[in-house]
VEXVEXDREN-365434 format. One record per residue (C-alpha): residue number from 0; residue in one letter; x, y, z. Coordinates in Angstrom, 3 decimals, decimal comma, always signed. Each point is the difference from the previous one (the first is absolute). Last residue first. Example, Ala and Ser with C-alpha at 12.3 -4.5 7.8 and 13.67 -1.06 7.14 Angstrom:
# residues 2
+-----+------+----------+----------+----------+
| seq | type |        u |        v |        w |
+-----+------+----------+----------+----------+
|   1 |    S |  +13,670 |   -1,060 |   +7,140 |
|   0 |    A |   -1,370 |   -3,440 |   +0,660 |
+-----+------+----------+----------+----------+
***
This chain:
# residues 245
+-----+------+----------+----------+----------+
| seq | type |        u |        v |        w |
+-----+------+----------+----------+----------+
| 244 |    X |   +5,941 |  +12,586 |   -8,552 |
| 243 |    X |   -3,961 |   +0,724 |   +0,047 |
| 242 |    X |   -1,523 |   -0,192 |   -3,723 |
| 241 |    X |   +2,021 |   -1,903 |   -1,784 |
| 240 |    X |   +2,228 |   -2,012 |   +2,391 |
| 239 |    X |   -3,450 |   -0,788 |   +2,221 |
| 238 |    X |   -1,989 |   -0,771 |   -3,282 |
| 237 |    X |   +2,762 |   -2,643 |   -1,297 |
| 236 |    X |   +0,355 |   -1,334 |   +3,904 |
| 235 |    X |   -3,611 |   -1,001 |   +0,167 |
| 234 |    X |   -1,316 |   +0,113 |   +3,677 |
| 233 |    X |   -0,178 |   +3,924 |   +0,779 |
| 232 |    X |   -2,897 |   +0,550 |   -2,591 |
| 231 |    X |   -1,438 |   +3,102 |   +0,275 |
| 230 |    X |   -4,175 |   +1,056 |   +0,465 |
| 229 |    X |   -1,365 |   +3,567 |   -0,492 |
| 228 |    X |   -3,538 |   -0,116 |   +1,380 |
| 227 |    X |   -3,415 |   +2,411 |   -0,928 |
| 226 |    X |   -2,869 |   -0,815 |   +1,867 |
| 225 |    X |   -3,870 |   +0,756 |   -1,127 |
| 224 |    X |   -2,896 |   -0,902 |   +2,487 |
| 223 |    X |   -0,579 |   +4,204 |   +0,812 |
| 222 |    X |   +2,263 |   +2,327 |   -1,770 |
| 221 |    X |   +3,582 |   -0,269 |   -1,124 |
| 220 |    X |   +1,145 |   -1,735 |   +3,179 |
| 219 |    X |   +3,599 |   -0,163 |   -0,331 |
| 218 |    X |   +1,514 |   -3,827 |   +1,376 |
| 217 |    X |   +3,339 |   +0,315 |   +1,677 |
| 216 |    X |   +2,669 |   -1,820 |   -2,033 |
| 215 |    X |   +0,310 |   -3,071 |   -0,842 |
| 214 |    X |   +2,817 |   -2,780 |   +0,434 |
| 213 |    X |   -0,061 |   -2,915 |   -2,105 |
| 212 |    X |   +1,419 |   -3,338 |   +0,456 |
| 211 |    X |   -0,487 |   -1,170 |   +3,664 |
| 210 |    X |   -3,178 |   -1,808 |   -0,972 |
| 209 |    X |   -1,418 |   +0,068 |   +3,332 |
| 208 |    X |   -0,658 |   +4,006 |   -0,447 |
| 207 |    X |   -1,430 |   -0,973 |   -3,326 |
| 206 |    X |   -1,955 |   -2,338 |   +1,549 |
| 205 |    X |   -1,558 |   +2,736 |   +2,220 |
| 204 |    X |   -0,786 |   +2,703 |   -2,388 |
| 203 |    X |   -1,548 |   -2,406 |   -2,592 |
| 202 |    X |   -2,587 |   -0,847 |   +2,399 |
| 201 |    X |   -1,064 |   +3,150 |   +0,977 |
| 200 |    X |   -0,084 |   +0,680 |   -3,807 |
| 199 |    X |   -2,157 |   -3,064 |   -0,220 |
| 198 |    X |   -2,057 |   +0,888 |   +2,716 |
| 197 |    X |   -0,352 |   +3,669 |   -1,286 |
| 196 |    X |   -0,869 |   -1,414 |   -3,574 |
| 195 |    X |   -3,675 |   -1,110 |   +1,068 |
| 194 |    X |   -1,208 |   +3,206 |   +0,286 |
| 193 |    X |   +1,604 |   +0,656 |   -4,401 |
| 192 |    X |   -0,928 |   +3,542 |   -1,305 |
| 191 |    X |   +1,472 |   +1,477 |   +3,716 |
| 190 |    X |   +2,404 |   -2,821 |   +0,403 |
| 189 |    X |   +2,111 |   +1,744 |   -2,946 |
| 188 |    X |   +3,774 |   -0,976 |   +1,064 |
| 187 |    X |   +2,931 |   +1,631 |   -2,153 |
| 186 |    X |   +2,967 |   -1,537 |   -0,826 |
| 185 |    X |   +3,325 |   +1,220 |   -0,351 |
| 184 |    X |   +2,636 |   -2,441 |   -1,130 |
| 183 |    X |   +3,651 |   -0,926 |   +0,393 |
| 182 |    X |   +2,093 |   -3,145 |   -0,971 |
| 181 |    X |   -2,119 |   -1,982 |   -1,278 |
| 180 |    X |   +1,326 |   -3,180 |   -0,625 |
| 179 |    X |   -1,859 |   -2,996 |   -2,417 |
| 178 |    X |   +1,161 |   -4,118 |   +0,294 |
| 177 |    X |   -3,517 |   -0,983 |   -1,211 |
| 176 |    X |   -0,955 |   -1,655 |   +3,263 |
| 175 |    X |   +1,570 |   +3,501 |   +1,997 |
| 174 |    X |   -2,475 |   +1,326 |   -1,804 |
| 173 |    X |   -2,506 |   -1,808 |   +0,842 |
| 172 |    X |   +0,263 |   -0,031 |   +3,082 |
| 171 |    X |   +3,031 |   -1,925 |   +2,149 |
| 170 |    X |   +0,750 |   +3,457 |   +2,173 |
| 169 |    X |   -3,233 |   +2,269 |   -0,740 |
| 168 |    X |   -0,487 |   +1,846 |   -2,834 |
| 167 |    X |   -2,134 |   -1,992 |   -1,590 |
| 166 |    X |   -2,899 |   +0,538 |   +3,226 |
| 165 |    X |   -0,542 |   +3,475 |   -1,477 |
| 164 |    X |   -1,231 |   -1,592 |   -2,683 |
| 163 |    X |   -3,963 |   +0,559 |   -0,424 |
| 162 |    X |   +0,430 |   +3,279 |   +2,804 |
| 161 |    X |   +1,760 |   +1,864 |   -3,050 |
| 160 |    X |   -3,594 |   +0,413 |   -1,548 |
| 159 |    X |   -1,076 |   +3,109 |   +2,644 |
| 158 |    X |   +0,819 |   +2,984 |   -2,608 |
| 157 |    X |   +3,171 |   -1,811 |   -2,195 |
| 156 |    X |   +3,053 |   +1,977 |   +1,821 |
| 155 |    X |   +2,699 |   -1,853 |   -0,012 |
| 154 |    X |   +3,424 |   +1,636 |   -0,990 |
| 153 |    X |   +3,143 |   -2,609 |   -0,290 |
| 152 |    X |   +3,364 |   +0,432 |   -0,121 |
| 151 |    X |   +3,030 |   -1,590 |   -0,522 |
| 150 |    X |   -1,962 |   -3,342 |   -1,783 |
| 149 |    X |   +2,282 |   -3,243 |   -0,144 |
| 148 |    X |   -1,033 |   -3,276 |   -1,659 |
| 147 |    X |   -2,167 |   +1,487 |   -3,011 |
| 146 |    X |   -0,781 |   -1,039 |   -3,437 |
| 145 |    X |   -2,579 |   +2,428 |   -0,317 |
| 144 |    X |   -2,694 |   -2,188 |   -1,551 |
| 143 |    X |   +0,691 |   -3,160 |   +1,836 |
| 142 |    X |   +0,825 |   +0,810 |   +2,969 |
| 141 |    X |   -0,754 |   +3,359 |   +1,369 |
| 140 |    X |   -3,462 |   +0,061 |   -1,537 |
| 139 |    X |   -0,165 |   -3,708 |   +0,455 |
| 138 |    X |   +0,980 |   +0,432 |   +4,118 |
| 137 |    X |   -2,961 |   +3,264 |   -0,118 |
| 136 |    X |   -2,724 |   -2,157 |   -1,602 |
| 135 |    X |   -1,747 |   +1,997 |   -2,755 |
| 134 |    X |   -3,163 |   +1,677 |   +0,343 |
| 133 |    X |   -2,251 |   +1,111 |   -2,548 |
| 132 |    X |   -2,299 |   +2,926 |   +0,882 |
| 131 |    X |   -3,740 |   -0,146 |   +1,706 |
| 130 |    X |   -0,653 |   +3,545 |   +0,976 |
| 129 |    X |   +0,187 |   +1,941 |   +3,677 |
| 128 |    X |   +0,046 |   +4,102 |   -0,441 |
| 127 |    X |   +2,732 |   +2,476 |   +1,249 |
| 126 |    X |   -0,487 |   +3,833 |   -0,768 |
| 125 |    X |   +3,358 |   +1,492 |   -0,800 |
| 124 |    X |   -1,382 |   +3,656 |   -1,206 |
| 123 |    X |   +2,851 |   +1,687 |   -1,054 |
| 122 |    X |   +1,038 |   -2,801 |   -2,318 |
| 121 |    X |   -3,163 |   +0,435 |   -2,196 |
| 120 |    X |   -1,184 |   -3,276 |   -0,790 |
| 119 |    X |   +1,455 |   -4,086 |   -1,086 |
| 118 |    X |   -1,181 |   -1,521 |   +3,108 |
| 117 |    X |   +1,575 |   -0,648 |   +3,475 |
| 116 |    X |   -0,318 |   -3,213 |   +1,088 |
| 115 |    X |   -1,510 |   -1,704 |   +3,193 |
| 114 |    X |   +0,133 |   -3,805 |   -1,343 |
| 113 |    X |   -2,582 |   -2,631 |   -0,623 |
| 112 |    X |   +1,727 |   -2,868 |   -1,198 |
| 111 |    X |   +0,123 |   -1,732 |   -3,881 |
| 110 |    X |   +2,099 |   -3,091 |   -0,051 |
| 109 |    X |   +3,563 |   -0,952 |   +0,855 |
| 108 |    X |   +0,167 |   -0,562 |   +4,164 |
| 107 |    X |   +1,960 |   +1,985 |   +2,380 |
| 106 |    X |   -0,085 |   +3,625 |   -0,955 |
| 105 |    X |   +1,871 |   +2,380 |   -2,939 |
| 104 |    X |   -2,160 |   +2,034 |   -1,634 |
| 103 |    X |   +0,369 |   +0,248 |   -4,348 |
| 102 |    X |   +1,233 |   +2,198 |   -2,742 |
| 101 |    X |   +3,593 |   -0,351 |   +0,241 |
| 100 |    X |   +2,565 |   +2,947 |   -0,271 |
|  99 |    X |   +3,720 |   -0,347 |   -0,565 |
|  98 |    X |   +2,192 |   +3,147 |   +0,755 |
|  97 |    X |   +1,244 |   +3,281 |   -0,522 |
|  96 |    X |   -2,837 |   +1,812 |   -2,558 |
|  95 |    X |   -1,775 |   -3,405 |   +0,665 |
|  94 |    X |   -1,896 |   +0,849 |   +3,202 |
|  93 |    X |   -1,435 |   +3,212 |   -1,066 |
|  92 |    X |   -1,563 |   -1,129 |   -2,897 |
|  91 |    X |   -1,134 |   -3,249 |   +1,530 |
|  90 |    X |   -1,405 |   +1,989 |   +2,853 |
|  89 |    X |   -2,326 |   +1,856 |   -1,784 |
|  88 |    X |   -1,461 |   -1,830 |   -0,954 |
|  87 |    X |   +0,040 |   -4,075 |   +0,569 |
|  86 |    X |   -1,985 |   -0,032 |   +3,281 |
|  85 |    X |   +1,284 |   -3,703 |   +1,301 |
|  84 |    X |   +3,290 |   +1,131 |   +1,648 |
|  83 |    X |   +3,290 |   -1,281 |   -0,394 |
|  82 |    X |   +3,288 |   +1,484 |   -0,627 |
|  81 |    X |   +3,526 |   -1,203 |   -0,531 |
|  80 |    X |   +3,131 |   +2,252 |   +0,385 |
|  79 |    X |   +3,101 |   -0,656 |   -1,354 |
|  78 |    X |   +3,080 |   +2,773 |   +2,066 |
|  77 |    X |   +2,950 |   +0,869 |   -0,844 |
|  76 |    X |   -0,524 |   +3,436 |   +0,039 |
|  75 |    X |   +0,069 |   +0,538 |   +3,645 |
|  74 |    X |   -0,666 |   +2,956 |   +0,995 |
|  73 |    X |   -2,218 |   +0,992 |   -3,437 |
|  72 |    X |   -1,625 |   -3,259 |   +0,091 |
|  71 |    X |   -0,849 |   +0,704 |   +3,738 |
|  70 |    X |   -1,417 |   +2,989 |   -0,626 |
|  69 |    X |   -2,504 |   -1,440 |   -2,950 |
|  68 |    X |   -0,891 |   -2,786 |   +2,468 |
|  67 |    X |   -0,901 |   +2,535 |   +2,345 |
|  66 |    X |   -2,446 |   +2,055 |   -2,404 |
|  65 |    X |   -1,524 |   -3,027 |   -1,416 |
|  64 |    X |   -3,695 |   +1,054 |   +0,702 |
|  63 |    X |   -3,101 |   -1,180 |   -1,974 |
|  62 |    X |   -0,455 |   -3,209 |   +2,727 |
|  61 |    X |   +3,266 |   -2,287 |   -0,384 |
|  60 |    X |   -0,899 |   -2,417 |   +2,206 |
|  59 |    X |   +2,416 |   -2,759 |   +0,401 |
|  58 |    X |   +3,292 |   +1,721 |   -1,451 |
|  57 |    X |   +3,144 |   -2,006 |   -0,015 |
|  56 |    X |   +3,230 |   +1,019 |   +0,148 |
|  55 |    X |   +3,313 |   -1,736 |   -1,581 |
|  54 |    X |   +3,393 |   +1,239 |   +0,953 |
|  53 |    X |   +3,341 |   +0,052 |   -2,822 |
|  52 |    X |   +3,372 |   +0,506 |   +1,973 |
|  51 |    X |   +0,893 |   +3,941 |   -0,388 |
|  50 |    X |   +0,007 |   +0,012 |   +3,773 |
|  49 |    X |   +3,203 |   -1,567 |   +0,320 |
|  48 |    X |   +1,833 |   +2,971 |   -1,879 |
|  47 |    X |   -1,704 |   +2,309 |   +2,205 |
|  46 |    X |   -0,767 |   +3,355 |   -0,907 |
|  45 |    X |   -3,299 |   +0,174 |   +0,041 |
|  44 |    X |   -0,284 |   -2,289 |   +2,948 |
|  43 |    X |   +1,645 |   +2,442 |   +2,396 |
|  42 |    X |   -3,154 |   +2,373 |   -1,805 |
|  41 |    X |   -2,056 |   -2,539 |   +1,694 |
|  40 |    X |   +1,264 |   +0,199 |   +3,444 |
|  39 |    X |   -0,231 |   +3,582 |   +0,359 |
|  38 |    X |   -3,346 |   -0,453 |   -1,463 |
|  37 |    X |   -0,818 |   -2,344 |   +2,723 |
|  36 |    X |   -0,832 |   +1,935 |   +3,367 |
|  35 |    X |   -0,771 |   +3,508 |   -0,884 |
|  34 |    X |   -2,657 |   -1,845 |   -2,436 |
|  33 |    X |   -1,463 |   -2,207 |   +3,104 |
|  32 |    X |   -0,031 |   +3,093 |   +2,097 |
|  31 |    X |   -2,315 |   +1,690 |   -2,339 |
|  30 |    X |   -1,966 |   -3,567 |   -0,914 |
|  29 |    X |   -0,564 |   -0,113 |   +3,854 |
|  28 |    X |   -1,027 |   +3,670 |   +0,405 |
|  27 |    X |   -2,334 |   -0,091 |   -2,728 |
|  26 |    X |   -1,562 |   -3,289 |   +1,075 |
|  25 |    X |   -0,782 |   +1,695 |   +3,777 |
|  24 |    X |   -0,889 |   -3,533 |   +1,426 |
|  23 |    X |   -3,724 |   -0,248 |   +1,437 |
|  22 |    X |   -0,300 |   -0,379 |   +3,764 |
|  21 |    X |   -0,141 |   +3,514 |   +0,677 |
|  20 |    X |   -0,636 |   +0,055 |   +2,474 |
|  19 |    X |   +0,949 |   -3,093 |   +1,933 |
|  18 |    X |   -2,797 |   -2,848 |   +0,328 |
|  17 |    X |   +1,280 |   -2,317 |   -1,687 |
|  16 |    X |   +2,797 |   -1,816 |   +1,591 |
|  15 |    X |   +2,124 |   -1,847 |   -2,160 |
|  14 |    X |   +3,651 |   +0,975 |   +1,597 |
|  13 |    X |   +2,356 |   -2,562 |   -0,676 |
|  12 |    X |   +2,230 |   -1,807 |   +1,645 |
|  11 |    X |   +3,772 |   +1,832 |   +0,319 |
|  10 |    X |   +2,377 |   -2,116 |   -2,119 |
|   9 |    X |   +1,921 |   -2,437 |   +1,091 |
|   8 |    X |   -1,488 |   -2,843 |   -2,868 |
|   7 |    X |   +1,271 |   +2,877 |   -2,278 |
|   6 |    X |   +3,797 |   -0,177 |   +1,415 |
|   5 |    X |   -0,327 |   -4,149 |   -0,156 |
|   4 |    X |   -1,310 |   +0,705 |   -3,677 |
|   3 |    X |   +2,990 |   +1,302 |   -1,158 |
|   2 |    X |   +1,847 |   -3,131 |   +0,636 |
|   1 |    X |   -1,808 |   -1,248 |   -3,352 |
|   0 |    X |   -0,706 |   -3,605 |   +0,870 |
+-----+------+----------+----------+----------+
***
């Protein structure tokens, strides 16, 4: 095991009382900090001979805005980006003026699922509605279309359907069955379009923490029954020289 984790199993318990005002997080103030925090450490990258090694991201969500993926292909260049989300405009078009788009959600089981989507409209309005959209497996997306046995980073945010396969990402899933790393993702919960998801994210929570691979870092609360999470993998010694030596 990582000896890093002895330091975070010493580690002040948490406080998750909720009754402090205010309770919700200031998300400005954490994604202020958060900037002062890593661009120093990205522009290091910039110039890095090391960094220059190829990375592979992958977009589960893509939702009419690519804004951050466009930043990060301008950091760090070398960069392939894959994309997935069932609404085909206009996120194919901005999808594939850096990367690969693909026209369909990603869940657990092939088919046609009901997903929260956001439809092909004015961009300024951003009103979510639930329609029946072909779903691919995540492991074959990865798989067997990609090609895929190492992802750098991943961005989930698929509007309640990530709670069909959170339970792949657990030590001896199936991903772990099909041999594929992740070294980094952010994920974000939806409980509030999906009751029964709170369990599973409870779940999910805990056997991560039993896992031992990836750390996270305190939830944000973006509103009521949706989490945001920023998980690292400390396990696999490729990510850890990559992304933390």
């Amino acid at each position: 095991m990582d000896p890093r984790f002895e330091k975070l199993q010493k580690l002040p318990e948490c406080d998750l009382t909720v009754d402090k005002k205010p309770s919700r997080v200031d998300t400005i103030r954490l994604m202020d900090n958060f900037q002062k925090c890593i661009n120093p450490i990205v522009e290091r990258w910039r110039d890095n001979v090391d960094a220059k090694e190829d990375n592979i991201m992958v977009t589960l969500g893509v939702g009419h805005d690519t804004m951050a993926e466009e930043k990060l292909n301008r950091t760090l260049p070398n960069t392939y980006f894959y994309g997935a989300d069932p609404i085909i405009e206009p996120n194919r078009q901005l999808y594939s003026a850096f990367g690969k788009f693909f026209p369909f959600a990603i869940g657990r089981e092939p088919g046609f699922t009901k997903f929260r989507v956001l439809p092909n409209q004015n961009q300024k309005t951003r009103t979510y509605e639930f329609q029946d959209v072909t779903t691919i497996p995540l492991t074959y997306f990865l798989s067997d279309i990609l090609k895929l046995k190492k992802i750098d980073i991943a961005w989930i945010d698929i509007e309640g359907g990530e709670f069909e396969f959170l339970d792949q990402l657990y030590r001896g899933g199936l991903l772990d069955q099909k041999d594929i790393t992740i070294c980094q993702f952010n994920l974000e919960i939806h409980s509030k379009f999906h009751p029964p998801g709170a369990q599973i994210f409870h779940d999910f929570v805990f056997q991560i923490l039993d896992d031992k691979r990836y750390v996270f870092l305190k939830p944000t609360r973006t509103e009521p029954g949706v989490h945001r999470m920023f998980f690292i993998n400390l396990e696999n010694p490729e990510c850890v020289r990559k992304f933390l030596q």
